[in-house]
SEVOMAR-977430 format. One line per 10 residues: number of its first residue (from 1); their letters; for each residue x, y, z of N, C-alpha, C. Coordinates in steps of 0.2 Angstrom, whole numbers. Example, Ala and Ser with C-alpha at 12.3 -4.5 7.8 and 13.67 -1.06 7.14 Angstrom:
1 = as = 66,-28,39,62,-22,39,66,-16,39; 64,-11,35,68,-5,36,64,0,39 .
END
This chain:
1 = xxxxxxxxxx = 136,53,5,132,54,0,131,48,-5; 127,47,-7,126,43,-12,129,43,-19; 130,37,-21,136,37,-29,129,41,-32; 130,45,-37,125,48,-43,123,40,-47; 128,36,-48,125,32,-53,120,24,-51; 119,26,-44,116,21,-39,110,26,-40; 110,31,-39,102,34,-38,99,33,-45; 105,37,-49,101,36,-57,97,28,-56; 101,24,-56,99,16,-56,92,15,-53; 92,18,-45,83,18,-42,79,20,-44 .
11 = xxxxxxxxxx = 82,26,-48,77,31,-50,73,27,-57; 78,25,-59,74,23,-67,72,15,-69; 74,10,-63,74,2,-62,66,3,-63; 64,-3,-67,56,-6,-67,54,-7,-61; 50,-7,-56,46,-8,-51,39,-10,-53; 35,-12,-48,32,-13,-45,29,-9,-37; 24,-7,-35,21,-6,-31,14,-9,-28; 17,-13,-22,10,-16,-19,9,-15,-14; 10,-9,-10,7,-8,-5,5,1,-6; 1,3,-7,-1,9,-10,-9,9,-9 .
21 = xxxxxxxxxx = -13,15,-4,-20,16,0,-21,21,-5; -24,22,-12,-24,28,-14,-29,34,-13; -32,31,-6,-35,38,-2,-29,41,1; -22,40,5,-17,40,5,-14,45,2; -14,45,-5,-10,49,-10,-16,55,-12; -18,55,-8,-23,63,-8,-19,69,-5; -15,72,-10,-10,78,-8,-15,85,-7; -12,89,-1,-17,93,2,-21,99,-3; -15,100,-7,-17,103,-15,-23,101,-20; -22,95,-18,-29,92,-23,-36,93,-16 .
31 = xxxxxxxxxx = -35,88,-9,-39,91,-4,-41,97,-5; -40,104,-5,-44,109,-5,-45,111,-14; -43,108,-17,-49,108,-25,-53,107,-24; -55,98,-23,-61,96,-20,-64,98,-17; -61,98,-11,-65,101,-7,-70,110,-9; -70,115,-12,-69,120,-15,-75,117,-21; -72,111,-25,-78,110,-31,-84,106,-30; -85,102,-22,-89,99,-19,-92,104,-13; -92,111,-12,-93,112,-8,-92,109,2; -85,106,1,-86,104,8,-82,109,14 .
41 = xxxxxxxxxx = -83,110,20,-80,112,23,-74,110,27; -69,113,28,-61,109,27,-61,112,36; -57,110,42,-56,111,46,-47,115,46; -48,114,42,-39,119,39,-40,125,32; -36,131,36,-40,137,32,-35,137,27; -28,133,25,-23,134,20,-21,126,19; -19,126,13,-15,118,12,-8,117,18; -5,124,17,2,123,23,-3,123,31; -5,124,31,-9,125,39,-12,115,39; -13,112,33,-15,106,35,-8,102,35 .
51 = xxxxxxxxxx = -3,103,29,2,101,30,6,101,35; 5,103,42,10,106,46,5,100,52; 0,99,49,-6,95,56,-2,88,53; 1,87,50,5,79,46,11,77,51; 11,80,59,15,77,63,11,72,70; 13,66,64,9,60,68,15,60,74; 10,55,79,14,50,86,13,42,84; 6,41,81,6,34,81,1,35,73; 0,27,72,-5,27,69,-13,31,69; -14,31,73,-21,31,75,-22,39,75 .
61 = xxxxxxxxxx = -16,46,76,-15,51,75,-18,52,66; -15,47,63,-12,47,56,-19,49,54; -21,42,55,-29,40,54,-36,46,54; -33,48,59,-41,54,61,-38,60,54; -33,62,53,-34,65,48,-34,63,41; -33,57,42,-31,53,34,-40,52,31; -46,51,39,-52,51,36,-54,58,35; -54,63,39,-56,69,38,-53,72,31; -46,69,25,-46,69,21,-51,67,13; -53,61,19,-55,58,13,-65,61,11 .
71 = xxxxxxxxxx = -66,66,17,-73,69,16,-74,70,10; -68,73,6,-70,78,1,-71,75,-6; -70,67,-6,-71,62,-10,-79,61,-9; -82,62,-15,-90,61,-16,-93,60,-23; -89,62,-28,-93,58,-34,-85,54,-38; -88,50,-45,-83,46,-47,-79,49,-50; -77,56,-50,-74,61,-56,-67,64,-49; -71,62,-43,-67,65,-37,-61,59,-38; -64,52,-37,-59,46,-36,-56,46,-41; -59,45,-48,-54,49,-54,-47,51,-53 .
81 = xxxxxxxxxx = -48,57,-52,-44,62,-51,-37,59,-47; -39,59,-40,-38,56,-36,-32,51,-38; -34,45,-42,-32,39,-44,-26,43,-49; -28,46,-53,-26,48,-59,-18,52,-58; -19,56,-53,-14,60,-48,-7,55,-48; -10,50,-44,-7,45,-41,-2,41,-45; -5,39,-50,-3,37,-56,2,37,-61; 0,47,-63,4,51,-65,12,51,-60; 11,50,-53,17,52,-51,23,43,-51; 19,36,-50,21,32,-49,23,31,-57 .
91 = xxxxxxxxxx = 20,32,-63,23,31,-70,32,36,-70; 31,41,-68,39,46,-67,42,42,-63; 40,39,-59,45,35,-54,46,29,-58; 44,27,-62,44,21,-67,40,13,-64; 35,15,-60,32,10,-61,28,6,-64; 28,1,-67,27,-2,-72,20,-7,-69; 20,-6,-63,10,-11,-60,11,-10,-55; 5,-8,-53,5,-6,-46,-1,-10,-43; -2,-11,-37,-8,-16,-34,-11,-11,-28; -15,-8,-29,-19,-2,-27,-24,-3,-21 .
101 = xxxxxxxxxx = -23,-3,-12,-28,-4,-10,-34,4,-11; -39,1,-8,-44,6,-8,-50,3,-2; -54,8,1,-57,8,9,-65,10,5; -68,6,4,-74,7,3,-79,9,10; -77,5,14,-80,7,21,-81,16,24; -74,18,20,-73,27,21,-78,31,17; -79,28,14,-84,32,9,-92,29,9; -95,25,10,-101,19,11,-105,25,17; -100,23,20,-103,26,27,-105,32,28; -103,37,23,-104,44,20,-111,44,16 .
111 = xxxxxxxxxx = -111,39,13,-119,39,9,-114,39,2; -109,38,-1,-108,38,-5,-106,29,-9; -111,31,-12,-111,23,-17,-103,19,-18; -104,13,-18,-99,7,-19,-98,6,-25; -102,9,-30,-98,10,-39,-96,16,-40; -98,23,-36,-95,29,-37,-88,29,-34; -85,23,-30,-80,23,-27,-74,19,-33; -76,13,-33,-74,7,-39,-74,10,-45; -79,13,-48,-80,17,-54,-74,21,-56; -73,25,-52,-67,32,-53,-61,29,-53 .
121 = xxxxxxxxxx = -59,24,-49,-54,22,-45,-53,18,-52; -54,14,-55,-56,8,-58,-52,14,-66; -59,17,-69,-57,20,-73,-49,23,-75; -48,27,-69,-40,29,-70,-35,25,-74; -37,17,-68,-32,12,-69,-32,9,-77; -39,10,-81,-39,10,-87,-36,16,-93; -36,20,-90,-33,26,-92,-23,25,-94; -22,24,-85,-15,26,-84,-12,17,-91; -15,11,-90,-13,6,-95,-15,10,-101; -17,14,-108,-19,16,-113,-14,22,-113 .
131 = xxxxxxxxxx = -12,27,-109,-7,31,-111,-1,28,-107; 2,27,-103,8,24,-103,11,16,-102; 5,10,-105,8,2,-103,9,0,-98; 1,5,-93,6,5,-85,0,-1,-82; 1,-8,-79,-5,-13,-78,-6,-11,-70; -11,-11,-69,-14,-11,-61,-18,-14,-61; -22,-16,-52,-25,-21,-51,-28,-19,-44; -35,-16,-42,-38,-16,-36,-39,-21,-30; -36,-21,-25,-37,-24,-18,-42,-19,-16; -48,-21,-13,-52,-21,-7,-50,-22,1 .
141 = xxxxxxxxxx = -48,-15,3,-47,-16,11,-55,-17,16; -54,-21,22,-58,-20,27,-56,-15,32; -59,-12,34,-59,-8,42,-58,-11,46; -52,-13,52,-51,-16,54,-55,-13,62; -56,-8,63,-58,-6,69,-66,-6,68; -70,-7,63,-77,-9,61,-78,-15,63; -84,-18,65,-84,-26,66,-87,-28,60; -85,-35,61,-85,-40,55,-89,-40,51; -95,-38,55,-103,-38,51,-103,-32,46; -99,-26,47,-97,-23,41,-94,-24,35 .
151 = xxxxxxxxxx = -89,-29,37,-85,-29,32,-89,-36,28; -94,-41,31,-97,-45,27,-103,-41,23; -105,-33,24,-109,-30,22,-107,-27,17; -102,-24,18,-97,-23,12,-95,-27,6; -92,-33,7,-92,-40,3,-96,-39,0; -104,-40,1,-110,-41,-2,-111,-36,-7; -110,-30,-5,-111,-22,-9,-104,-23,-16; -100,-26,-15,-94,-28,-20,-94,-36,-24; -99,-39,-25,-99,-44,-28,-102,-43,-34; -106,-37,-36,-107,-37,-43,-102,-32,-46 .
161 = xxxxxxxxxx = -98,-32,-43,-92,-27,-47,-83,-32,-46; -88,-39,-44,-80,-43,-44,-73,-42,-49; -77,-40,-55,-71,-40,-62,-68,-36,-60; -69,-31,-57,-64,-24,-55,-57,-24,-51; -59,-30,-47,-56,-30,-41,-52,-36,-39; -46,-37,-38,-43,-46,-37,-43,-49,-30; -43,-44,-25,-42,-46,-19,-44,-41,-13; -43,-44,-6,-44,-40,-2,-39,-42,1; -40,-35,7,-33,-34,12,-38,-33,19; -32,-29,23,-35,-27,30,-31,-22,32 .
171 = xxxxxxxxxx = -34,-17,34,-30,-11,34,-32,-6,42; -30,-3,42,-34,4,49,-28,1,56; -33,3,59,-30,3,67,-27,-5,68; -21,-8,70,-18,-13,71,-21,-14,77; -18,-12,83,-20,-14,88,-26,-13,93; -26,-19,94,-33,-22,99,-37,-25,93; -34,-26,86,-40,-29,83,-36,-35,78; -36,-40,80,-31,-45,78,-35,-47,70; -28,-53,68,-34,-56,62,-41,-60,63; -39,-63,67,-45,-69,67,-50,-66,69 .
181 = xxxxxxxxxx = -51,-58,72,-59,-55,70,-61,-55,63; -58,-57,58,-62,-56,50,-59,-65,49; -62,-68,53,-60,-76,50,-64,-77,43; -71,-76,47,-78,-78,42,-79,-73,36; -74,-67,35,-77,-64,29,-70,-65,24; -66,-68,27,-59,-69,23,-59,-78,21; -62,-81,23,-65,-87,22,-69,-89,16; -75,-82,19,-79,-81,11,-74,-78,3; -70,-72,7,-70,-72,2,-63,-74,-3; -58,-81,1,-57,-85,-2,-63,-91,-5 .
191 = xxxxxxxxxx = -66,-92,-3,-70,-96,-9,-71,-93,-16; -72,-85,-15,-74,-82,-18,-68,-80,-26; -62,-84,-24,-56,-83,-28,-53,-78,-27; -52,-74,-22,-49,-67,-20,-43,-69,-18; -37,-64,-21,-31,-64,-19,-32,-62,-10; -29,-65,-7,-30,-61,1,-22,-59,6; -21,-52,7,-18,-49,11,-19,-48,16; -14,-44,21,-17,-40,29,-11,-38,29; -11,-31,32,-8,-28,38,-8,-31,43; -1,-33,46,2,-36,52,9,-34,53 .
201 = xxxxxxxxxx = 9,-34,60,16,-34,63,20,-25,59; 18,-23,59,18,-14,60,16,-11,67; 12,-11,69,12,-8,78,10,-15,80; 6,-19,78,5,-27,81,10,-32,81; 11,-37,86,15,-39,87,16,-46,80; 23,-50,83,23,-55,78,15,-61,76; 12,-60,81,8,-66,84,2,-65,78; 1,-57,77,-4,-54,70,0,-58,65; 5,-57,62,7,-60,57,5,-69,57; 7,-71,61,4,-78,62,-2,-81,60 .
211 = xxxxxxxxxx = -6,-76,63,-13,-79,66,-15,-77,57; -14,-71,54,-15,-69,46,-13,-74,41; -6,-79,42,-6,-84,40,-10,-89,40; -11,-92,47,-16,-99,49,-21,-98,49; -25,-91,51,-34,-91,51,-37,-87,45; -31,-82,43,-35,-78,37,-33,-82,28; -26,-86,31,-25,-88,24,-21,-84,22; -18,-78,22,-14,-73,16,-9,-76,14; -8,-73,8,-2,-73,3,3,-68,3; 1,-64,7,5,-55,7,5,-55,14 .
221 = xxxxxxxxxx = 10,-52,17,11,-49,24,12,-41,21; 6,-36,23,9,-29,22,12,-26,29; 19,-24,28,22,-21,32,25,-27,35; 24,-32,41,27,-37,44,36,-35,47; 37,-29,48,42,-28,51,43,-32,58; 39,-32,60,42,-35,69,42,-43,68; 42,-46,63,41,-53,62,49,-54,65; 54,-51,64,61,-52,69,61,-53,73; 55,-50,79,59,-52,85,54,-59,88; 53,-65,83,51,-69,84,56,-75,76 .
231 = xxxxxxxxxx = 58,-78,80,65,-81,74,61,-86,71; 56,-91,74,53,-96,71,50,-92,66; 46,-88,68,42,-83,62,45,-83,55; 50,-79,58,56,-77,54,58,-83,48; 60,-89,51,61,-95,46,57,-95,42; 50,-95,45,44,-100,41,43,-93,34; 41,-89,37,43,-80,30,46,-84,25; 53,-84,27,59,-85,24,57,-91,19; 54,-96,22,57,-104,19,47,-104,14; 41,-101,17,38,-101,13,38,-96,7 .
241 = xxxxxxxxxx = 43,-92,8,43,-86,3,36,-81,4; 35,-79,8,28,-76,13,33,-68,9; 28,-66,4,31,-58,1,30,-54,9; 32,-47,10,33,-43,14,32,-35,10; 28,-31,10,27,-26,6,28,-20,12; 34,-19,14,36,-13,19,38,-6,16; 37,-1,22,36,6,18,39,9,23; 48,10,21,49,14,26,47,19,28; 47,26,24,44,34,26,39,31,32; 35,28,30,29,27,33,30,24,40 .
251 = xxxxxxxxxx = 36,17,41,37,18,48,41,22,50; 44,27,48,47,34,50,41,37,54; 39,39,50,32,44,51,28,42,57; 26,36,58,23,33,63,26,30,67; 34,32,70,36,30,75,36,23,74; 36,18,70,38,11,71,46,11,73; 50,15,67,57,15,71,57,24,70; 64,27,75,66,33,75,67,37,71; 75,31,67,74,35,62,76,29,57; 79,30,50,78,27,44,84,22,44 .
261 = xxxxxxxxxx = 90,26,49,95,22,48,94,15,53; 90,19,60,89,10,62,83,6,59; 81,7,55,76,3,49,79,-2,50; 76,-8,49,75,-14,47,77,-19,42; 76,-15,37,76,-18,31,81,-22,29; 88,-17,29,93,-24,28,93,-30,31; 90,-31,38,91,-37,42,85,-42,40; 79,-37,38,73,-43,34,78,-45,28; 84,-43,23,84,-45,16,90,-50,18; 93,-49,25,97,-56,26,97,-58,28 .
271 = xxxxxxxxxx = 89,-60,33,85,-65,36,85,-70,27; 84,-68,23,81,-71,16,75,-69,16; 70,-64,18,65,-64,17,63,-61,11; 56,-63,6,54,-58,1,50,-52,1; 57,-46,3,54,-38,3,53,-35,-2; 48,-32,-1,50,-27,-7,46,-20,-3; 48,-13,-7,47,-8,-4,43,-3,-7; 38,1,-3,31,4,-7,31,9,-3; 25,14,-3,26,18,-3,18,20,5; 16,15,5,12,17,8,5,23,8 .
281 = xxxxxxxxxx = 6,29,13,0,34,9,4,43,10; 9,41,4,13,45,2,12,52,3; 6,52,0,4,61,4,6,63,10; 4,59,14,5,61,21,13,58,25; 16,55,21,22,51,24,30,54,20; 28,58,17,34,61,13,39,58,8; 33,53,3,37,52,-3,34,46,-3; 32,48,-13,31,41,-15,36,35,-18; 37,31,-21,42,25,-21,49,28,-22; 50,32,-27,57,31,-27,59,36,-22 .
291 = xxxxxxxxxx = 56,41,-19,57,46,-12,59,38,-6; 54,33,-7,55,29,-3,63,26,-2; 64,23,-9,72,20,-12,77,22,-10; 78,29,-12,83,36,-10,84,35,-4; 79,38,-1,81,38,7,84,34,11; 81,28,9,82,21,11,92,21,11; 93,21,4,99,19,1,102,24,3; 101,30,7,104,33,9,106,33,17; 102,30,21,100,27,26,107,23,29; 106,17,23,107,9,25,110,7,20 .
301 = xxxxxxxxxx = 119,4,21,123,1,17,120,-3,13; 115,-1,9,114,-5,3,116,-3,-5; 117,-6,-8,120,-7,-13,115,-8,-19; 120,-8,-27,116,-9,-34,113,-16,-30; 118,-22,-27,113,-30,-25,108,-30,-23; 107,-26,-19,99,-25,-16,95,-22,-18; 99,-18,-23,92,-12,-26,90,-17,-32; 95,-21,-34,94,-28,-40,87,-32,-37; 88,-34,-32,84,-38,-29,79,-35,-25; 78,-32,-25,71,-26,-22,68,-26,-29 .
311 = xxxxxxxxxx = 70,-24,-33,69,-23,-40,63,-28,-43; 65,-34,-42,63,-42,-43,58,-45,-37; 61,-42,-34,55,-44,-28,48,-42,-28; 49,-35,-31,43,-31,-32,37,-36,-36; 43,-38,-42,36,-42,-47,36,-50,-46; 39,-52,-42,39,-58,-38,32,-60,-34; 32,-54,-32,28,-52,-25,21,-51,-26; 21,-48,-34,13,-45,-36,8,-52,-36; 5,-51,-39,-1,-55,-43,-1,-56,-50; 3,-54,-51,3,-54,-60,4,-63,-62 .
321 = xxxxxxxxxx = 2,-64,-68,4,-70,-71,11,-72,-71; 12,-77,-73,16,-81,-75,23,-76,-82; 19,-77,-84,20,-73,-93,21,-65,-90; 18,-62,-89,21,-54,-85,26,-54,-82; 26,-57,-76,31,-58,-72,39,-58,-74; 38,-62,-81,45,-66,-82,47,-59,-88; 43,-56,-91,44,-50,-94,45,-44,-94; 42,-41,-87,48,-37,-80,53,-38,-77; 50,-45,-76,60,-46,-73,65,-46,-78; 65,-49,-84,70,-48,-89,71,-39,-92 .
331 = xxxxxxx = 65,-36,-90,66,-29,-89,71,-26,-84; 69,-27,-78,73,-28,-73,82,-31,-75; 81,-35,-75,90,-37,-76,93,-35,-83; 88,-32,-89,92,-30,-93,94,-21,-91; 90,-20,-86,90,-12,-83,99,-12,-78; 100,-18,-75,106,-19,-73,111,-22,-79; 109,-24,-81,115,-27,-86,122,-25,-88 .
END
């Protein structure tokens, strides 16, 4: 069992969350509201009846229902909500900024506008700063199982709404679709000033993490668990301080590992690499950040050190300024002190 005063500790430590799909955190309870105040038809006659279809094998199980979720998204009052949801639950967990991807491609392709997505999504994040001092910042995902020429079509449909949004990521199906298929749209949209991340090395091998370094340029490796079983990888992580934004529930759920105790994690934290831990798309993977924490620490002989350093890592790892950064972390250590 866990000390009580180690949980207290995870439970109420400043964080940070940056690896969070908040189509993802669409809990089935809210699915069939929407679904219900939009008219749409659900292939599930009960929330537990959908609940119970959340027994993934791989990724790609995950996926077919994570979009069949997202139908029910159709005006900006849906994304709202949605956001708002999300929000309300990472501020109880004490998160203090969170970096939010989101999949315009899931919705576009439905007929639904690229500001009615941004709009909703956007607003909340204005909202959650006014009532609780909570800062957020929008990533734009590509589809990675779409070809390129979508995701440059996309791009385009999101340039007048640049202020909204600081970066782009890469997200969906890992395998068979490496990074250097979005060379040319990750190219543009560093010119473009764009923070840039990608999903690697989760079901893809180390060679994705690589190839997301040298051809895409990232600054963030989301997930990047397999980058161990290549040690050169492993160093360069380490020695250029390459963040890692890993989610364990989520490689639970998807079969990355079995179970929690063989996790990874401590072996990435004393490799030296920059981890930190999120929550993925917590609806469907049983828990958002501090469910993550808990687990975890319950898992794997980690300690108040690591939970210190998780802690720091988090807003290390963000985007935030200079000036922010230094004023969570001192949050951060006076929360240990």
């Amino acid at each position: 069992m866990m000390d009580e005063s180690l949980r207290n500790l995870l439970q109420k430590m400043p964080k940070a969350e940056l690896h969070i799909h908040i189509e993802g955190s669409l809990e089935p309870e809210l699915i069939f509201a929407l679904a219900k105040r939009n008219g749409v038809a659900l292939r599930y006659a009960s929330v537990d009846e959908l609940r119970r279809a959340y027994a993934f094998t791989d990724l790609q199980s995950f996926l077919d229902i994570y979009y069949a979720g997202a139908s029910v998204l159709l005006h900006e009052q849906d994304f709202y909500d949605m956001t708002l949801a999300y929000l309300q639950r990472a501020h109880a967990d004490n998160v203090r900024h969170a970096e939010i991807f989101f999949d315009p491609q899931t919705h576009t392709e439905r007929g639904v506008a690229f500001s009615t997505v941004i709009d909703g999504i956007h607003r909340a994040l204005d909202d959650a700063k006014r009532h609780w001092g909570m800062s957020g910042a929008l990533i734009m995902c590509f589809l990675r199982h779409l070809p390129e020429e979508d995701a440059l079509a996309t791009l385009e449909q999101a340039i007048p709404h640049r202020a909204k949004f600081i970066g782009v990521g890469l997200d969906s199906s890992e395998r068979g679709h490496p990074p250097e298929k979005f060379a040319r749209v990750f190219a543009r949209c560093k010119e473009l000033g764009l923070h840039l991340v990608a999903h690697a090395g989760e079901e893809g091998p180390p060679d994705y993490i690589r190839s997301a370094l040298d051809v895409l340029h990232v600054e963030r490796i989301d997930h990047g668990v397999r980058c161990l079983e290549d040690a050169a990888l492993t160093r360069r992580l380490a020695e250029q301080r390459v963040p890692l934004t890993v989610c364990p529930l989520s490689n639970i759920k998807l079969r990355v590992f079995d179970r929690l105790a063989d996790h990874n994690l401590l072996k990435l934290l004393e490799a030296g690499l920059l981890v930190t831990v999120n929550s993925d798309d917590p609806a469907y993977f049983g828990g958002y950040v501090n469910d993550n924490f808990l687990r975890m620490f319950e898992a794997l002989p980690l300690g108040r050190e690591q939970a210190r350093l998780l802690a720091r890592n988090s807003f290390v790892a963000s985007f935030l300024d200079e000036a922010a950064k230094r004023k969570l972390l001192e949050e951060v250590d006076a929360c240990f002190a």
